[in-house]
KEPAKOL-361176 format. One record per residue (C-alpha): residue number from 0; residue in one letter; x, y, z. Coordinates in nm, 4 decimals. Layout:
# KEPAKOL-361176
[NUM; A; [X; Y; Z]];
...
END
This chain:
# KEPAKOL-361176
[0; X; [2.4986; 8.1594; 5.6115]];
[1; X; [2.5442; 7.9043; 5.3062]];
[2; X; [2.4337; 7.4929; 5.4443]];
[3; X; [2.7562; 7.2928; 5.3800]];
[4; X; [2.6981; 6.9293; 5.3247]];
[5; X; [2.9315; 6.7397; 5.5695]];
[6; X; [3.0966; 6.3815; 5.4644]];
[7; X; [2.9687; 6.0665; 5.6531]];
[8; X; [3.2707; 6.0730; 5.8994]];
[9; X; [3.1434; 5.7974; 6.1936]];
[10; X; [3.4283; 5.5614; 6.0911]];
[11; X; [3.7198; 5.8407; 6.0555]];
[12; X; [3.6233; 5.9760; 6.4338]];
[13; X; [3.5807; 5.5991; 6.5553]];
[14; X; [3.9271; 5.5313; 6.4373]];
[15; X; [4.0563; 5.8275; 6.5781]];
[16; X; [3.9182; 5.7559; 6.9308]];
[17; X; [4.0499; 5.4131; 6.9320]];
[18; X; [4.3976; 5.5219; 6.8258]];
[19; X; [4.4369; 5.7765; 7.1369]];
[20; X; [4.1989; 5.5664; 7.3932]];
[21; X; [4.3143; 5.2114; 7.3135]];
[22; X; [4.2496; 4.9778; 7.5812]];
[23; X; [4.1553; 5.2872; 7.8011]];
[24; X; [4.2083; 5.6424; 7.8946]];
[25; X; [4.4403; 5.5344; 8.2352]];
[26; X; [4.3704; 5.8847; 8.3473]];
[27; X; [4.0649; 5.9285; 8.3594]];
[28; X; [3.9264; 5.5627; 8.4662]];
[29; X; [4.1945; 5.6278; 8.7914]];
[30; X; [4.1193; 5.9722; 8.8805]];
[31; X; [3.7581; 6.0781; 8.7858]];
[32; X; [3.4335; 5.9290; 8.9458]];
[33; X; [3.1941; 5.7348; 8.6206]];
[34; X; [2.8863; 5.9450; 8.8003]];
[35; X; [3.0738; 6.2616; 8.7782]];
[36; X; [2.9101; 6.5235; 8.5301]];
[37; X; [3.0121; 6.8009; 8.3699]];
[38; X; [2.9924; 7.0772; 8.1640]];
[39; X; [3.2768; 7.1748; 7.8827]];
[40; X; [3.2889; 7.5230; 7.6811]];
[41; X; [3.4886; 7.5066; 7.3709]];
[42; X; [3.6334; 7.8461; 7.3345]];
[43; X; [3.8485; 8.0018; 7.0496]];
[44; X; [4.1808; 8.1131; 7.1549]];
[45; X; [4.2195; 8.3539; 6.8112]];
[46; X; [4.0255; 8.4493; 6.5116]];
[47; X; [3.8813; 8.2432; 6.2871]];
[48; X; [3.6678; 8.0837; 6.0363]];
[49; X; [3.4948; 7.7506; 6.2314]];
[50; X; [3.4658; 7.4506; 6.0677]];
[51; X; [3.4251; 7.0870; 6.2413]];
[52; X; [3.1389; 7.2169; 6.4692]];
[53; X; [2.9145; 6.8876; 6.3982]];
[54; X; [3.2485; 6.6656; 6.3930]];
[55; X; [3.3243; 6.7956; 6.7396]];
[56; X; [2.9618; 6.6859; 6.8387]];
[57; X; [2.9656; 6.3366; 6.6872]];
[58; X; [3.3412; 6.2560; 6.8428]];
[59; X; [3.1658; 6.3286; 7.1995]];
[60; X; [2.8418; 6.1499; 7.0895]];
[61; X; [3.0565; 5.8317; 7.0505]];
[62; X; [3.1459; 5.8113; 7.3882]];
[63; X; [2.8389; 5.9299; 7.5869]];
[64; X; [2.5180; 5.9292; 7.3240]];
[65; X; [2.3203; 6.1000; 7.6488]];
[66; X; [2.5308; 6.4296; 7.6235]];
[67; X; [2.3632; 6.7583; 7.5305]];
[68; X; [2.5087; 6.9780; 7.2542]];
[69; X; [2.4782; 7.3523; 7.2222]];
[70; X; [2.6155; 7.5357; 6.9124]];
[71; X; [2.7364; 7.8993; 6.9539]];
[72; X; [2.8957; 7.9454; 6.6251]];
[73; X; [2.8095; 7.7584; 6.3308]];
[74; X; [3.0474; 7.6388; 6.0472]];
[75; X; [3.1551; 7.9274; 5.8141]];
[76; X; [3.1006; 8.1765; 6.0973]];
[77; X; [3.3967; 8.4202; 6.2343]];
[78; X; [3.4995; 8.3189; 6.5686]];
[79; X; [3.6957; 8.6415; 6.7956]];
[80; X; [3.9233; 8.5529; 7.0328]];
[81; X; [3.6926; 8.4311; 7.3774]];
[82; X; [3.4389; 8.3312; 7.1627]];
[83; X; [3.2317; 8.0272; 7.2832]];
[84; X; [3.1600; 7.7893; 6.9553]];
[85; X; [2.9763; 7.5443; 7.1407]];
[86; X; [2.9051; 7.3705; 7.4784]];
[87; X; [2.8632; 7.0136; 7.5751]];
[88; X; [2.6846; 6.8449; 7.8657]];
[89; X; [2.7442; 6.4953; 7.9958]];
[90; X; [2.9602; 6.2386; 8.1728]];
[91; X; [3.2941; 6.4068; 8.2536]];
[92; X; [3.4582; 6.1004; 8.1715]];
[93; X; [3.3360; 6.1624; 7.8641]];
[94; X; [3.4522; 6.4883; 7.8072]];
[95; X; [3.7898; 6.4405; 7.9387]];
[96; X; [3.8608; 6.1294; 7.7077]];
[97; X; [3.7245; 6.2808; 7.3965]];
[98; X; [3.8610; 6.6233; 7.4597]];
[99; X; [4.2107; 6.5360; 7.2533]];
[100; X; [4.0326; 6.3808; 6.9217]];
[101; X; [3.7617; 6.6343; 6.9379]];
[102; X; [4.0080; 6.9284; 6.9235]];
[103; X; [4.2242; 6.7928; 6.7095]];
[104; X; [3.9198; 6.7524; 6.4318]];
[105; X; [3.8049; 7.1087; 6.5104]];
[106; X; [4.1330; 7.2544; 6.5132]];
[107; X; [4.2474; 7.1243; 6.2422]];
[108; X; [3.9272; 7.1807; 5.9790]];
[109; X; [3.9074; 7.5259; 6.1402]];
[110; X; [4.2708; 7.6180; 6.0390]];
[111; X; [4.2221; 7.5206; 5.7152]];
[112; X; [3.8726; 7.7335; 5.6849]];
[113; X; [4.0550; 8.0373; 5.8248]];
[114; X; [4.3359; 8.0132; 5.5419]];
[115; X; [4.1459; 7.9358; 5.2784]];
[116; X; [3.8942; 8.2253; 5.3262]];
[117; X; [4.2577; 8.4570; 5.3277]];
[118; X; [4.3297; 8.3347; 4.9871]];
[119; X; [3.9717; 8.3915; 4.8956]];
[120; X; [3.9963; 8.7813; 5.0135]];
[121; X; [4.3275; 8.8538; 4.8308]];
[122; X; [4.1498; 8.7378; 4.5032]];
[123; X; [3.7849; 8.9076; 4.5755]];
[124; X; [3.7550; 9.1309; 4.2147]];
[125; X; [3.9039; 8.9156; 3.9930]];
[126; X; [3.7774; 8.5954; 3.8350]];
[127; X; [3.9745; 8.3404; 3.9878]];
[128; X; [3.8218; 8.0893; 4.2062]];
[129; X; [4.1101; 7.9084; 4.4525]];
[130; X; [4.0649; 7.5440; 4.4558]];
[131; X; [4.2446; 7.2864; 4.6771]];
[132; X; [4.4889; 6.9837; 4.5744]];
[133; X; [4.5577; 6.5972; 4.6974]];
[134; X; [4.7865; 6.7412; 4.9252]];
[135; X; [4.5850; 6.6286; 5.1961]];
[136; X; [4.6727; 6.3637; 5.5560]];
[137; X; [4.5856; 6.0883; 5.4331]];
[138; X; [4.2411; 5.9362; 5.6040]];
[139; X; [4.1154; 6.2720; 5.5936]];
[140; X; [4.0754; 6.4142; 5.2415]];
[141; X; [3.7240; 6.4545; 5.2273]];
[142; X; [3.7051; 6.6799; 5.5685]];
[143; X; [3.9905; 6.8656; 5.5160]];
[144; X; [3.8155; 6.9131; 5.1682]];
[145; X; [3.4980; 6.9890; 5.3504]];
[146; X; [3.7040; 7.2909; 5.5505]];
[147; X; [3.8400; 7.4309; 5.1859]];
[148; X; [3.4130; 7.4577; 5.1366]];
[149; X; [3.3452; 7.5983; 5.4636]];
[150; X; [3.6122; 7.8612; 5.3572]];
[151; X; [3.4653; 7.9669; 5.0808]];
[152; X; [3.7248; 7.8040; 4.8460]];
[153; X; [3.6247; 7.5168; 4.5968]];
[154; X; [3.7476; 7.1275; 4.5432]];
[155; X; [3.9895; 7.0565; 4.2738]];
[156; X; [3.9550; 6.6635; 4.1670]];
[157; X; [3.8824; 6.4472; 4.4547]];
[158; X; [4.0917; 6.1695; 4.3715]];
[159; X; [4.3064; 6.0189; 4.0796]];
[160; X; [3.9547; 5.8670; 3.9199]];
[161; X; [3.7101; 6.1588; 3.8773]];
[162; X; [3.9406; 6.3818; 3.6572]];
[163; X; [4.2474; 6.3386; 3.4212]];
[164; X; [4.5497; 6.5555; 3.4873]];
[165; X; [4.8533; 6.5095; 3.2971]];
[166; X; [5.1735; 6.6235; 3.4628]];
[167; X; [5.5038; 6.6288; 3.3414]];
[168; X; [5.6631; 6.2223; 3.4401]];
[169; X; [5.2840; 6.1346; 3.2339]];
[170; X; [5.4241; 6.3453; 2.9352]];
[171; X; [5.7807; 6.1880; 2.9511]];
[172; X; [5.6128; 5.7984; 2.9853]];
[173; X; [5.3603; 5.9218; 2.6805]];
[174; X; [5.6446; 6.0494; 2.4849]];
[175; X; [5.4355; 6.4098; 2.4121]];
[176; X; [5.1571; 6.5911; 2.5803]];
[177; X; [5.0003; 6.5479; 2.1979]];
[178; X; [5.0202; 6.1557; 2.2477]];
[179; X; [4.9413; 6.1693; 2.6127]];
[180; X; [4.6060; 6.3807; 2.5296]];
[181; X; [4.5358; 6.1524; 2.2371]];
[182; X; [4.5603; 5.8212; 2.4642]];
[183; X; [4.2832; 5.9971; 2.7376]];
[184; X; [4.0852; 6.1085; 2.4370]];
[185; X; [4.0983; 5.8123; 2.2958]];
[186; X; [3.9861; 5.5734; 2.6289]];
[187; X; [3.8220; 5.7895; 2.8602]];
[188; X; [3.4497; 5.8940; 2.8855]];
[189; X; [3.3186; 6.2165; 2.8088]];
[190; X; [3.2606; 6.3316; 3.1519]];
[191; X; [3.6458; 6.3402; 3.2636]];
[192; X; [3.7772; 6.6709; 3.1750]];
[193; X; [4.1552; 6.6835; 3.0892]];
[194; X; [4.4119; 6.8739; 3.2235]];
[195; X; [4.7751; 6.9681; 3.1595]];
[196; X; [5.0589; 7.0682; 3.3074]];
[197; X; [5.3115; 7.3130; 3.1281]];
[198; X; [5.5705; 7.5344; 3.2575]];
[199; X; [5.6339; 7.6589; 2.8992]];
[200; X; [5.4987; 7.8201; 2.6667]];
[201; X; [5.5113; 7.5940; 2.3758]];
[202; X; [5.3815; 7.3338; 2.5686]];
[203; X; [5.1091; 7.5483; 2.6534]];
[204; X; [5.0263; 7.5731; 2.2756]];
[205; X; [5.1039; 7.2126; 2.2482]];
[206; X; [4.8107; 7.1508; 2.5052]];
[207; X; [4.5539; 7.3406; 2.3653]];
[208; X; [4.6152; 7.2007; 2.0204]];
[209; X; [4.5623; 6.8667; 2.1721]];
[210; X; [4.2718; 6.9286; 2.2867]];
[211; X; [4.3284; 6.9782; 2.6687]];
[212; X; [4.0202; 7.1357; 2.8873]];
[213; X; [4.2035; 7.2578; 3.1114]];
[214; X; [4.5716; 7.4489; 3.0617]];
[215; X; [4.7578; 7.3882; 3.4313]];
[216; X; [5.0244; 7.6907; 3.4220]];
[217; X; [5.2846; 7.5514; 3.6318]];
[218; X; [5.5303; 7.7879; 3.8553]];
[219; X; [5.5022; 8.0283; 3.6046]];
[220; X; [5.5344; 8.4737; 3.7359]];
[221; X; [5.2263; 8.6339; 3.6773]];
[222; X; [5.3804; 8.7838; 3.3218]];
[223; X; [5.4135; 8.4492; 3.1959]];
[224; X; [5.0830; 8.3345; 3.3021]];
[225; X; [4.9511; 8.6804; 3.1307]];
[226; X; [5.1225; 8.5821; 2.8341]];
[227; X; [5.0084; 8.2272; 2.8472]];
[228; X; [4.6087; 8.3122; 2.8822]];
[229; X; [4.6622; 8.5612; 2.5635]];
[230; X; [4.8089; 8.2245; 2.3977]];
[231; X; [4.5139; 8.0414; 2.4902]];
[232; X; [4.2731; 8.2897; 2.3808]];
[233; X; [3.9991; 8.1096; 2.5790]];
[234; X; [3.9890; 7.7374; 2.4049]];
[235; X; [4.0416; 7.5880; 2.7330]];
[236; X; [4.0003; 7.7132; 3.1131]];
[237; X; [4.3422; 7.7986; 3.2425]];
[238; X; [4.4747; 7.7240; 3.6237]];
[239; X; [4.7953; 7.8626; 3.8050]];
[240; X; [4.9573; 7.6543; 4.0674]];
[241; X; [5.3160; 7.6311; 4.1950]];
[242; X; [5.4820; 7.8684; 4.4813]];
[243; X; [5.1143; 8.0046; 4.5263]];
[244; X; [5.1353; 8.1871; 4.8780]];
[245; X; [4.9572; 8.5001; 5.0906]];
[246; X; [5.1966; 8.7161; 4.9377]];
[247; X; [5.1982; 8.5929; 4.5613]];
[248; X; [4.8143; 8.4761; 4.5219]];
[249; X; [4.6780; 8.8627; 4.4497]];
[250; X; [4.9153; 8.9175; 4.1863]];
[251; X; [4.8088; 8.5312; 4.0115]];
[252; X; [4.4524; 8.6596; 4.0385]];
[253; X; [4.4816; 8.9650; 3.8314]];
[254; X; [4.7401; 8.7923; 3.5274]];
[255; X; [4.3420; 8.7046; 3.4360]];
[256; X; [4.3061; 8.2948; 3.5462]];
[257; X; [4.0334; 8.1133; 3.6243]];
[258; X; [4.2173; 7.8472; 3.8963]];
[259; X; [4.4689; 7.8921; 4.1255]];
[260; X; [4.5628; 7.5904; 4.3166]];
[261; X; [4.7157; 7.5850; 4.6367]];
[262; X; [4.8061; 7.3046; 4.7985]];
[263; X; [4.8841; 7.4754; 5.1304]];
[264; X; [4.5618; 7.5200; 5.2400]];
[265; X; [4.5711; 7.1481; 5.3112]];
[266; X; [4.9296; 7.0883; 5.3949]];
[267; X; [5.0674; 7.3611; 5.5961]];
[268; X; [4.7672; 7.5604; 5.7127]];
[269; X; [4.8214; 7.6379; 6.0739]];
[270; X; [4.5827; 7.4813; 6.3520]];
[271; X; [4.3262; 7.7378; 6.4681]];
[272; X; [4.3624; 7.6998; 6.8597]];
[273; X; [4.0545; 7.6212; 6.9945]];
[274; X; [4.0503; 7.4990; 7.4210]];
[275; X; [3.7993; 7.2988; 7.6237]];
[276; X; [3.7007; 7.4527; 7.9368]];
[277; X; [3.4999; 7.2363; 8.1515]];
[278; X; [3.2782; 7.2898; 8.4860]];
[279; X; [3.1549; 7.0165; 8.7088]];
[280; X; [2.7759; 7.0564; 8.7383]];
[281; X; [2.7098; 6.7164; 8.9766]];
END
């Protein structure tokens, strides 16, 4: 099982927790005794790829720093239905207040794990590699990124400073994608690759004759994009995005690309549903 390198994230959960406990959890202070201790299993409720495992721990640590953390599953591994990922040990007021924040985080990264590594199998013997997008809640970009990884997917640019992509409105304020390539060329350091969007073929040529890295096929069917790569002839990486789903992503993947985009593995991928089953032990 591949190590995946997991963003600092102390602040993002500490935010979290004060957003749902704010100046307490009411039900828990009134109804549960501060002695009380407990144990809580955190069981999947359907298949899936985990991600969040160390997340989950940290939320918990935040609120009790004594409790004791066992991990079933790790990140990247299949969870069945009934499976236990992991079990904590502590206060029960603990538990019970974190339980919300804690699921949410593990939910939510594991749901976007599980898609991504879907995409992933519909493309397995072709070239492309599916990447992720901005599309992303904001606050949480680099752990929902972090889930895309954990999938088996790969990060597209991280944010609007680490890599130049040239869409259509940049075109229409440059005037040209030839002027608009010129002016990054022109300004921007060697390291930022260069990327543009078409959604027609001359533009595609356009692009590449500008000196583009990167050739962004835009809603275009898999014949077009077929067409396009022959245009390119390999002077610049090509990537598909646009209308990118379960049912469309195979046929992308064997037109011959090297990217396909999809911002849904960020924006609409569906919560795994994870539960927390607890047990009073004192």
């Amino acid at each position: 099982m591949p190590s995946f390198h997991l963003p600092d994230c102390h602040d993002t959960i500490r935010r979290a927790l004060s957003e749902d406990i704010g100046t307490g959890d009411v039900t828990t202070l009134f109804t549960v005794e501060p002695d009380l201790r407990a144990e809580a299993d955190f069981i999947a409720k359907q298949p899936g790829i985990v991600a969040g495992v160390e997340i989950l721990r940290q939320t918990l640590l935040q609120l009790d720093p004594s409790i004791e953390f066992t991990v079933e599953l790790e990140d990247g591994e299949t969870a069945e239905a009934g499976d236990t990922i992991a079990t904590a040990r502590g206060q029960a007021c603990a538990l019970l207040t974190g339980e919300r924040v804690a699921l949410n985080f593990i939910q939510r990264l594991s749901g976007i794990a599980t898609m991504t590594s879907q995409f992933v199998a519909l493309t397995a013997g072709s070239k492309a590699r599916i990447v992720d997008t901005r599309k992303t809640t904001p606050g949480l970009r680099a752990l929902e990124k972090y889930a895309v990884r954990v999938g088996g997917g790969r990060n597209h640019r991280f944010g609007l400073y680490d890599a130049i992509l040239i869409k259509d409105n940049h075109i229409l304020a440059a005037g040209s994608i030839a002027a608009a390539v010129d002016r990054a060329l022109g300004q921007a350091s060697h390291t930022l690759s260069i990327t543009v969007e078409c959604d027609r073929l001359d533009q595609v040529r356009e692009a590449v004759d500008a000196g583009a890295d990167i050739v962004l096929l835009d809603n275009m069917s898999p014949e077009e994009m077929t067409e396009a790569i022959e245009l390119i002839d390999g002077q610049a990486m090509t990537e598909a995005s646009g209308r990118i789903t379960l049912e469309t992503v195979a046929a992308a993947a064997q037109s011959g690309i090297d990217l396909i985009s999809v911002g849904a593995l960020t924006h609409s991928a569906p919560a795994l549903d994870i539960s927390m089953d607890i047990r009073i032990i004192a």
